[in-house]
C-alpha positions in Angstrom: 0.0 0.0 0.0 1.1 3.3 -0.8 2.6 5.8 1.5 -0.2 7.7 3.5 1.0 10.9 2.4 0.8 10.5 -1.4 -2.4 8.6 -1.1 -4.4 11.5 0.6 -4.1 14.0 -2.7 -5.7 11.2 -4.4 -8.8 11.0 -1.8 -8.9 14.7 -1.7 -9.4 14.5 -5.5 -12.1 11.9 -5.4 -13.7 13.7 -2.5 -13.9 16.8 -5.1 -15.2 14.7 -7.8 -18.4 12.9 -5.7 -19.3 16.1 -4.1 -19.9 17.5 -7.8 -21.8 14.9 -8.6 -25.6 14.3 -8.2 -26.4 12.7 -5.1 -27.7 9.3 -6.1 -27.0 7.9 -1.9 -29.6 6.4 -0.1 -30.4 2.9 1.4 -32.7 0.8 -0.8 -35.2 -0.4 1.4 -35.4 -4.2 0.9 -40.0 -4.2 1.7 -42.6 -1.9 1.5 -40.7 0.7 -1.4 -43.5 3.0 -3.0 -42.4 5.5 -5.5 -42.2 9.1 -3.6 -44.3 11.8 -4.8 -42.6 14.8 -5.9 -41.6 17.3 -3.6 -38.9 20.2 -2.8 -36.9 19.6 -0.5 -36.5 21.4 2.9 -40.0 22.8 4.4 -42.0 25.3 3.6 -44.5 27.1 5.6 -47.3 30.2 4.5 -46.6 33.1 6.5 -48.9 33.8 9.4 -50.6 36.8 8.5 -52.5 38.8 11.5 -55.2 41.5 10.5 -56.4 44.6 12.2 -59.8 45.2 12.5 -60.1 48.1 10.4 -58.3 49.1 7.0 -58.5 45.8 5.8 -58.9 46.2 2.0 -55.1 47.3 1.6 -54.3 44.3 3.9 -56.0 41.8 2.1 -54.0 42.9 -1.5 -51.0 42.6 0.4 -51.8 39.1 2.1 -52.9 38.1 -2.0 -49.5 39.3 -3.7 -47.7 37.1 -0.5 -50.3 34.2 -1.1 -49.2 34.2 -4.9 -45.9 34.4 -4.8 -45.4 32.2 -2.3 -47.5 29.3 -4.8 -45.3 30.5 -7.8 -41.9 29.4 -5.7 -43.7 26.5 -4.6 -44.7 24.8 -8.0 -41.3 26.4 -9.1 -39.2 24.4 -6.6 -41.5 21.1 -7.7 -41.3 21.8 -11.3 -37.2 21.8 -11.3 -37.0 18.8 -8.4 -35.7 15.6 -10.6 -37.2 12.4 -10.2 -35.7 9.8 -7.7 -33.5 7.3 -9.4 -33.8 3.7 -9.4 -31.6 2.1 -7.4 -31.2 -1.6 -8.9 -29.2 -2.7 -11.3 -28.5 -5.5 -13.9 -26.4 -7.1 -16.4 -27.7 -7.0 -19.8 -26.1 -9.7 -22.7 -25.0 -8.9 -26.2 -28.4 -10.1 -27.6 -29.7 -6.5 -26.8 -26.6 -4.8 -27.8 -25.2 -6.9 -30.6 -28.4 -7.6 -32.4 -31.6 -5.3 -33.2 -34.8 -6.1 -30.5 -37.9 -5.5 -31.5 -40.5 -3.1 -30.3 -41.8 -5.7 -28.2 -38.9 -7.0 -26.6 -37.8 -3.2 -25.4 -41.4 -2.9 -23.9 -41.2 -6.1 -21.5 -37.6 -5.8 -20.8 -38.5 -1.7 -19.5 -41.6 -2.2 -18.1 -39.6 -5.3 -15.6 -37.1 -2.9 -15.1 -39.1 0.1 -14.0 -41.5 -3.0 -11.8 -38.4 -4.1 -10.2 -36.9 -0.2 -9.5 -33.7 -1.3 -11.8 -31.8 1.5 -12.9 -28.4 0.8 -14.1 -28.2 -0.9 -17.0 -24.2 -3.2 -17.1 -24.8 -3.5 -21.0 -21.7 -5.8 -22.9 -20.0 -4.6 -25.6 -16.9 -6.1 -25.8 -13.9 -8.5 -23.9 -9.9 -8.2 -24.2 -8.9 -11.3 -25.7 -5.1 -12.9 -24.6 -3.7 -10.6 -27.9 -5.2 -7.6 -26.3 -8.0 -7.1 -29.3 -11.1 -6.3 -28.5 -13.9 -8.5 -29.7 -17.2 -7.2 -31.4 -15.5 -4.5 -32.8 -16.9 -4.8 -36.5 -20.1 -4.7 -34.0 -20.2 -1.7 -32.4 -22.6 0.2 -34.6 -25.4 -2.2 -33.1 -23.7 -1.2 -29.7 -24.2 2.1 -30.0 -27.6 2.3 -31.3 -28.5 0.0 -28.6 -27.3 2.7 -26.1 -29.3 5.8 -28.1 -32.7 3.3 -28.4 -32.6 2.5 -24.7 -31.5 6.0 -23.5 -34.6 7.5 -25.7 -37.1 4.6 -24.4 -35.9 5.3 -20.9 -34.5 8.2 -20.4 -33.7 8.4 -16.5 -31.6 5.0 -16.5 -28.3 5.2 -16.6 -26.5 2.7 -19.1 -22.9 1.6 -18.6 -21.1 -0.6 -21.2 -19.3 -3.5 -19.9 -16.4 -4.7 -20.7 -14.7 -7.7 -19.5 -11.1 -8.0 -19.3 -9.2 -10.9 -18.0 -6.1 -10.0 -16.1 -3.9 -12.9 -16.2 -2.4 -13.8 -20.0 -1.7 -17.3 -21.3 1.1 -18.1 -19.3 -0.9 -16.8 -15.8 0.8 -13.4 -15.8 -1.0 -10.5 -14.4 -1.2 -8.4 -18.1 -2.5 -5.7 -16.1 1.5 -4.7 -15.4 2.1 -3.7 -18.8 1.7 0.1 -19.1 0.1 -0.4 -23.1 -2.5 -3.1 -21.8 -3.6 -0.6 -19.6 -3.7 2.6 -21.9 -5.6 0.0 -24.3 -8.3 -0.7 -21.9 -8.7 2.8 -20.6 -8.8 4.1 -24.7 -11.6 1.5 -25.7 -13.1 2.8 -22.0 -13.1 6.2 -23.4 -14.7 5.3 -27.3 -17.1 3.5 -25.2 -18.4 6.2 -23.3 -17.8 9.0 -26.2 -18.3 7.7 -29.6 -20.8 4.8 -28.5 -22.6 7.0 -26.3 -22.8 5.0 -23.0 -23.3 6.9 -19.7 -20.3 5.5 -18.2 -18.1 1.9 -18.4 -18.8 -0.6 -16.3 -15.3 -3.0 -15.5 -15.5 -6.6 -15.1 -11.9 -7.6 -13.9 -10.8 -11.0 -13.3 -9.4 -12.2 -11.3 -8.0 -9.3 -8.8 -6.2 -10.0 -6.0 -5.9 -8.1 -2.7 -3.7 -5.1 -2.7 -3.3 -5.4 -6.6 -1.3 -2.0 -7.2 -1.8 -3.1 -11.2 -5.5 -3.3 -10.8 -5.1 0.3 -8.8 -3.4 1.6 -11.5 -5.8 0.6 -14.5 -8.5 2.7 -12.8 -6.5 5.6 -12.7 -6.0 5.2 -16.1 -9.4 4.5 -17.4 -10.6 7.4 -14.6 -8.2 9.8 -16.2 -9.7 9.0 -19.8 -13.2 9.3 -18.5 -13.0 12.3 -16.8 -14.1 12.8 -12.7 -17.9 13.1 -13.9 -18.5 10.3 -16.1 -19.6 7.3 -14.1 -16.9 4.1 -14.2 -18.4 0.8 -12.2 -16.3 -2.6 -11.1 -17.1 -5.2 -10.4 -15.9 -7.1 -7.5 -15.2 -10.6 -5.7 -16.5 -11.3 -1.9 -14.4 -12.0 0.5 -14.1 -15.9 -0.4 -13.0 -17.3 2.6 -12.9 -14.7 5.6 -11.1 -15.8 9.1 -14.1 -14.9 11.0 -15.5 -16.6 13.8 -18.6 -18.2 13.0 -18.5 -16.6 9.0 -19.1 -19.9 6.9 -16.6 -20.2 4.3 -17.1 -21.7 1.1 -14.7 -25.2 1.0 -12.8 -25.3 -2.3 -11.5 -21.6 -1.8 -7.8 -21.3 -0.2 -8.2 -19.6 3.2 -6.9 -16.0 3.6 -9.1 -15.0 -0.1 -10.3 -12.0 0.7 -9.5 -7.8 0.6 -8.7 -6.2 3.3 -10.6 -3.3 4.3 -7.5 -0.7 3.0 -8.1 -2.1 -0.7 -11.0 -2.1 -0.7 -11.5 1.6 0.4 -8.6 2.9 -2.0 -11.0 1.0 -5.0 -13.9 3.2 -3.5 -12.0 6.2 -4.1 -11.4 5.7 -7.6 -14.9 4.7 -8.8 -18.2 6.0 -8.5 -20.3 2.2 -8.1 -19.1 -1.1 -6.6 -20.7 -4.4 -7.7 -19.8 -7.3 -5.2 -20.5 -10.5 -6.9 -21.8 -13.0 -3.8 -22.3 -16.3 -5.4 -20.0 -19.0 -7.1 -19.5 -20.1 -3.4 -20.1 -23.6 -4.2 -22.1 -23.5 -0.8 -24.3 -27.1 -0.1 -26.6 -24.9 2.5 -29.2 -22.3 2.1 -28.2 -21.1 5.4 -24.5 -21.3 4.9 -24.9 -19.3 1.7 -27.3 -16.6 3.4 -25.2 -16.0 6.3 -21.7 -15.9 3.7 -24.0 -13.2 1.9 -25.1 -10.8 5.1 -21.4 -11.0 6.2 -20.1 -9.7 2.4 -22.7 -6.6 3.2 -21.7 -5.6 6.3 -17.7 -5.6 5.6 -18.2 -3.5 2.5 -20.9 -1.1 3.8 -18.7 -0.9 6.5 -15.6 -0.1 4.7 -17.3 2.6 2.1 -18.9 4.4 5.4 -16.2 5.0 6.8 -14.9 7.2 3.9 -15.9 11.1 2.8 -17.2 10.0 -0.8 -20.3 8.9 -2.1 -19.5 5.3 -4.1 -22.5 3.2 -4.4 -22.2 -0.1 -3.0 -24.4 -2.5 -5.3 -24.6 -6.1 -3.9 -25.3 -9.3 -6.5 -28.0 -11.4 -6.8 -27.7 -14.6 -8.9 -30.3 -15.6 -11.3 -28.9 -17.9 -13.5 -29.1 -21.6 -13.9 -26.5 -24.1 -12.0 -22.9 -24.1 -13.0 -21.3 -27.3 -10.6 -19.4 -27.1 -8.6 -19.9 -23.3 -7.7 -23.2 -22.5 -8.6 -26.2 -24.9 -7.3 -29.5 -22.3 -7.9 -31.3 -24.1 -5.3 -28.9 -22.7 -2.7 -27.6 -19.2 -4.1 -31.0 -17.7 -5.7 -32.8 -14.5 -5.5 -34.5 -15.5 -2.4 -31.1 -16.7 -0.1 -29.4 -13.7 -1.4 -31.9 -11.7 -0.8 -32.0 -12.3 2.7 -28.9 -12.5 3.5 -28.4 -8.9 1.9 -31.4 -8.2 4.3 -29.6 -10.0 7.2 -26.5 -7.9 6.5 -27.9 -4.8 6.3 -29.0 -5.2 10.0 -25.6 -6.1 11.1 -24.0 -3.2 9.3 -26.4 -0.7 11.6 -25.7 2.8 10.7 -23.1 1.5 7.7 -26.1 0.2 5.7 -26.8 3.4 4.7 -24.0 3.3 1.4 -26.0 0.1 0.1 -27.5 1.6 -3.5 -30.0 -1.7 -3.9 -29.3 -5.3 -5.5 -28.0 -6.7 -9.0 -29.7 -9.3 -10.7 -27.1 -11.1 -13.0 -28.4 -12.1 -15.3 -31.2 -10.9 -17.6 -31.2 -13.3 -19.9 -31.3 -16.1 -17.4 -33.6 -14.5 -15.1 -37.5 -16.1 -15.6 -40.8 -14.2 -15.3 -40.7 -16.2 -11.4 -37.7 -14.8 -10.2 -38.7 -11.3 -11.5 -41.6 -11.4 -9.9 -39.9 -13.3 -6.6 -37.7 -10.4 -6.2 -40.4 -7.6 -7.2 -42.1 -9.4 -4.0 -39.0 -10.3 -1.5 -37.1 -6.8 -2.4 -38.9 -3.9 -4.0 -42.2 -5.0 -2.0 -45.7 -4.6 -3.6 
């Protein structure tokens, strides 16, 4: 880990950078949600207004202009409040962005999203093959008027292009070390959110190791490209095997697999959302898997709250069918990791405030049951 006193200009600088930004913060409740009405914030009271018993003609035109401007600020403060943001998320495949869906297809996949309170979009566009090319490149065109059709369809999401990027070469070393693999990434990073008109990237890194100064280093890059206000999202591992008393650990997973807090927070500070990915445990217990799940919250609400910035913390849900050995869907499903994010987010107390809400991977392995199963378990009806 770096020096303390070369690693504070850096948190200064990403302190800067979230304060400018919209503040998106706020716990997603995991029952009962209901769509706010619209309303300015603060309070806002009519002015008492006493009259005299005589002379009260002059009074009255006085207490009218008051009355009237005071419901022209009003309805002016509502009419510039924005709507709340959705705090969910997903991963979308390359049949939306690749191909061309039809009318019908963007009308059920929007109206799910909007029932389920998802939105951020992780849409793929491309991976960084072991010769550092990027795939899907003749495809981009498709990519990009993916992004415009969704943005225009729904305007208020915001849509991140993913791109998945193995770390290690052929030969298992870490590519990330090379100063060119890096610049690569961080350039495609930058077409992806300028020329294919994606809100923001979304990084899909694998694998990274604890204190990887190489991974550390790729987000400054791709950060520097981006700019401090265009959103940049990783994903992340859990804490595989944590030395906790009473913490089940998942069995084929070498002990000690885990970041320590430090990392973790000096990752925080160089992006704006973190997506821990809480399955592939290869757990054999519902309970196991649960409690694994509520322990991965409270660590990394934990760790984010106890920094000035305002990263999102976005923790996964799997909805995909069963991989062995690390998948089994009858153990790690919507409805286990949904309570043991619910389970977590009591044991974090105060922390569990920097939880943005849940993300489903996947969508295109996610059935009409488990929509509606976490409609009903998180969002609430």
């Amino acid at each position: 880990m770096e020096n303390p006193s070369t690693e504070e200009p850096r948190r200064h600088k990403a302190r800067e950078r979230h304060e400018r930004r919209k503040e998106r913060q706020g716990m997603a409740t995991p029952s009962g949600l209901t769509r706010p009405q619209l309303r300015p914030t603060g309070s806002f009271e009519m002015p008492k207004i006493t009259l005299p018993r005589r002379g009260l003609w002059p009074v009255y035109g006085v207490a009218g202009i008051i009355f009237i401007i005071a419901v022209v600020l009003l309805l002016g403060r509502v009419r510039n409040a924005e709507p709340e943001d959705e705090p969910n998320a997903i991963w979308l495949g390359d049949q939306w962005t690749l191909n061309t869906p039809s009318e019908e297809q963007f009308t059920v996949l929007i109206q799910r999203l909007l029932d389920t309170r998802i939105g951020t979009i992780y849409a793929w566009v491309s991976l960084l093959q072991p010769n550092n090319a990027w795939t899907n490149t003749g495809q981009l065109d498709s990519a990009r008027a993916f992004a415009a059709e969704f943005k225009r369809r729904y305007p208020q999401a915001t849509v991140l292009g993913w791109l998945s990027i193995a770390a290690d070469d052929a030969e298992g070393n870490n590519r990330l070390s090379d100063v060119a693999t890096r610049q690569n990434i961080a350039d495609f990073a930058g077409r992806v959110a300028g020329d294919l008109g994606f809100d923001g990237v979304f990084l899909n890194v694998v694998p990274v190791s604890n204190a990887d100064e190489d991974y550390l280093a790729l987000l400054r890059q791709v950060r520097l490209t981006l700019g401090e206000d265009t959103p940049l999202a990783v994903a992340v591992p859990p804490d595989w095997t944590p030395d906790v008393e009473g913490i089940p650990i998942p069995a084929q997973i070498a002990p000690g697999t885990i970041w320590e807090e430090a990392f973790k927070q000096r990752v925080a500070l160089l992006v704006d959302q973190i997506y821990v990915a809480n399955y592939n445990s290869g757990f054999a217990s519902t309970t196991d898997y649960s409690a694994w799940v509520a322990y991965q919250v409270q660590v990394w609400a934990e760790a984010l709250d106890s920094l000035d910035v305002r990263t999102e913390l976005i923790m996964g849900v799997p909805t995909y069918d069963t991989v062995l050995p690390d998948h089994d869907s009858a153990i790690e499903n919507a409805e286990t990791a949904i309570q043991g994010i619910r389970d977590g987010l009591t044991l974090a107390g105060d922390a569990a405030g920097v939880l943005r809400g849940i993300g489903l991977y996947a969508e295109w392995e996610t059935t009409q049951a488990e929509w509606d199963q976490v409609r009903q378990l998180w969002v609430g009806s």
